[in-house]
N, C-alpha and C positions, 0 to 999 in steps of 0.2 A: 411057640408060646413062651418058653424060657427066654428065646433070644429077647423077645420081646421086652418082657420083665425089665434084661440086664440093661436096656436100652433108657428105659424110663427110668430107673436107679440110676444109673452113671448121668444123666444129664440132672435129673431131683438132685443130688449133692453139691454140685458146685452152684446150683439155686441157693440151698438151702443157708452154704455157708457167706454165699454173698451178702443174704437176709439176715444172717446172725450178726454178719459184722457193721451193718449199714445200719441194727438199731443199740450196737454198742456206739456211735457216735451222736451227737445233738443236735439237733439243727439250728442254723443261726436266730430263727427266731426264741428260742428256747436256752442260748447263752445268756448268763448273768451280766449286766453289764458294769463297768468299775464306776464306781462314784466319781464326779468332777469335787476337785476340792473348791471350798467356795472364798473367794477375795473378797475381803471386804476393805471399799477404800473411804477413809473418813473425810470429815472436811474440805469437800471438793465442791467450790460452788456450782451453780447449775447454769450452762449451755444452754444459753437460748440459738435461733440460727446466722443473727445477724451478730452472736460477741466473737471476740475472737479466741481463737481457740488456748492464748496463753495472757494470762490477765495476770498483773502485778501489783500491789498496794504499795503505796511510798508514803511512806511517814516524817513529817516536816522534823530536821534535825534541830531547830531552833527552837519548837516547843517540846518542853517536859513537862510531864504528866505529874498531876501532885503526890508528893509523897506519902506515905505513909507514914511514915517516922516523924511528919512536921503535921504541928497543930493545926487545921482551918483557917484559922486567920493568918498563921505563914504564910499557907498555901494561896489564898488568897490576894495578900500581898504581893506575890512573885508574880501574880497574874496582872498586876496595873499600869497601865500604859504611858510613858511618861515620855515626856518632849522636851527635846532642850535647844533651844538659842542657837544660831547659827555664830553667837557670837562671847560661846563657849560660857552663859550664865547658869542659874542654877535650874535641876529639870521642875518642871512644872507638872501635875498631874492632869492627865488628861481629860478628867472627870471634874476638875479645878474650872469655874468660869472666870475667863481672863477678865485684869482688872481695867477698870474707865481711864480712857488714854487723859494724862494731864494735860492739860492746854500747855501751849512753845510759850514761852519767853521771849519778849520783843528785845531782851538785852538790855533797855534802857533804862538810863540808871533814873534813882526815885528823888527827885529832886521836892525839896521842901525847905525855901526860899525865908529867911526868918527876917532880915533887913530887908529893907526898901530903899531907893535910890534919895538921896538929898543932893543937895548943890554944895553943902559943906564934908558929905564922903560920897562922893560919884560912883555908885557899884550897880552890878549886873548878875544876875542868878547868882546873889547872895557871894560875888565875887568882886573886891578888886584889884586891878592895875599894879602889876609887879608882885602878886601872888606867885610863890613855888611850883613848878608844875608838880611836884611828893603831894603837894597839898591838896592841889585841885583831883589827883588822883583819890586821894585818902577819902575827899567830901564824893567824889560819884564812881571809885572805881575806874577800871582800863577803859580806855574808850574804844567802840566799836571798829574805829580805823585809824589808824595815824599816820600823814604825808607828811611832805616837804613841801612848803612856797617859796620858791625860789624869788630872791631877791638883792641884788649884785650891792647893797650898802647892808643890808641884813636879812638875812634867810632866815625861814621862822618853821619849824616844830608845827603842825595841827593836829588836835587830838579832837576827832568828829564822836559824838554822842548822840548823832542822827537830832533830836532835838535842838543841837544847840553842838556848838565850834568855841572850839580855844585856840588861840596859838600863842608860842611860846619862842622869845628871841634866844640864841646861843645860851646866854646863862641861865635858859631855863625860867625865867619872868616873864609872866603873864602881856602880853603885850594886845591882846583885843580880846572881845566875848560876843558871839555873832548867833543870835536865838533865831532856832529856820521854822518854831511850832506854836501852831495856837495853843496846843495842848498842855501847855506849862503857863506856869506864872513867874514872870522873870522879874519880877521884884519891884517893879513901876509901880504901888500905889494901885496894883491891878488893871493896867494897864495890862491889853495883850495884844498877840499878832492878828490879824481882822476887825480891828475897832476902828472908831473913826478919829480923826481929826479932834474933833468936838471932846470925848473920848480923853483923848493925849493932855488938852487945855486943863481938864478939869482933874486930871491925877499930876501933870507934871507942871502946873501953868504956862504963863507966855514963853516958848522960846526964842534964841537967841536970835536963830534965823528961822525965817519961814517962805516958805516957795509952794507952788503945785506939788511939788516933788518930792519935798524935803522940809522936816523939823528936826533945828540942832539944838541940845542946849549943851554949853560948856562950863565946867567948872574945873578949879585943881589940876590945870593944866588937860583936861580931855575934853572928849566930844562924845554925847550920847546921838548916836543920828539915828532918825524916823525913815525909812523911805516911805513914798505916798503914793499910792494909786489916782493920778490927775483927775480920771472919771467918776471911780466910786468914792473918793477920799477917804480910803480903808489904809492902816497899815500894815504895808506885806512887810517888813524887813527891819528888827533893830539891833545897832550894833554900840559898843562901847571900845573905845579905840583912844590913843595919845594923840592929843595937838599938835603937828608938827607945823 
């Protein structure tokens, strides 16, 4: 009976003390767990699934943002868009509507013919025979083109004014006046290029000679020649030129 006892005693104690030590310890469910510290990250825009995952803003270096330190209406101004000339004029503003293009200049000079031709002074677009060419410049300006007519007893200067020819021997005198326009009045008594015949009679009277072709009158040593249109008896062509 004692054995007995000593038997259930010695094995109860290392029960007991196993039990004592298994509830000094905690069980994991029963640990405190540590706090996660919490991140917080600001200003991060939001991911959707199609952006990509590093997105960058670029801001145009050529525009600056208004100041503060300048009035509205500075700021303003520095914002206006302005254009300039490829051919380096002054800038224009953009908001500016451009001005109405002026009509070209045909160049030709403004002829206003104050004589009229007689048989005792022989002239032509208010010009005669051995006039300076300074002069004939002075009365209508640079002419549109100036050649050479070549010609082996004397070469002659032309100063073309599209309406109307001059030429001009070595010393610079007037040597013919050759009108190519209806558009002028070249001093006949109103007489002009496209009239008739009939026309010619009644501003210059009879001339000296007459053909289908051709009405001369001469005076003062010249010749005013008509040329004629055979068919319509219009005249295309008057020139004032020296007798030779």
């Amino acid at each position: 009976m004692n054995r007995a006892r000593q038997l259930i005693t010695g094995a109860a104690i290392p029960f007991l003390v196993m039990m004592l030590m298994s509830g000094c310890k905690q069980s994991p469910e029963e640990q405190p767990v540590a706090e996660k510290p919490i991140i917080q990250v600001k200003d991060l825009p939001a991911l959707t699934a199609d952006a990509p995952a590093h997105t960058q803003t670029v801001t145009p270096l050529d525009v600056a943002p208004p100041s503060a330190d300048k009035p509205a209406a500075a700021n303003a101004a520095a914002d206006k868009v302005t254009l300039s000339s490829s051919s380096g004029g002054a800038d224009i503003p953009a908001d500016k509507p451009p001005e109405p293009a002026k009509p070209a200049t045909s160049g030709k000079p403004k002829v206003d013919v104050q004589e009229t031709y007689t048989v005792a002074k022989p002239i032509l677009m208010g010009l005669t025979l051995k006039t300076s060419a300074s002069d004939v410049v002075k009365k209508f300006g640079n002419p549109r083109e100036q050649f050479l007519m070549d010609d082996e007893i004397d070469p002659m200067t032309v100063y073309d004014y599209t309406d109307f020819m001059v030429g001009f021997n070595k010393a610079e005198q007037l040597m013919f006046v050759d009108v190519r326009s209806s558009e002028i009045n070249p001093g006949l008594n109103g007489l002009k290029l496209g009239q008739t015949t009939d026309d010619a009679y009644k501003a210059l009277g009879k001339p000296d000679t007459n053909t289908s072709y051709v009405l001369t009158y001469k005076s003062e040593g010249t010749v005013l020649k008509l040329d004629v249109d055979p068919k319509t008896k219009t005249i295309n062509s008057i020139k004032l030129f020296y007798d030779k």
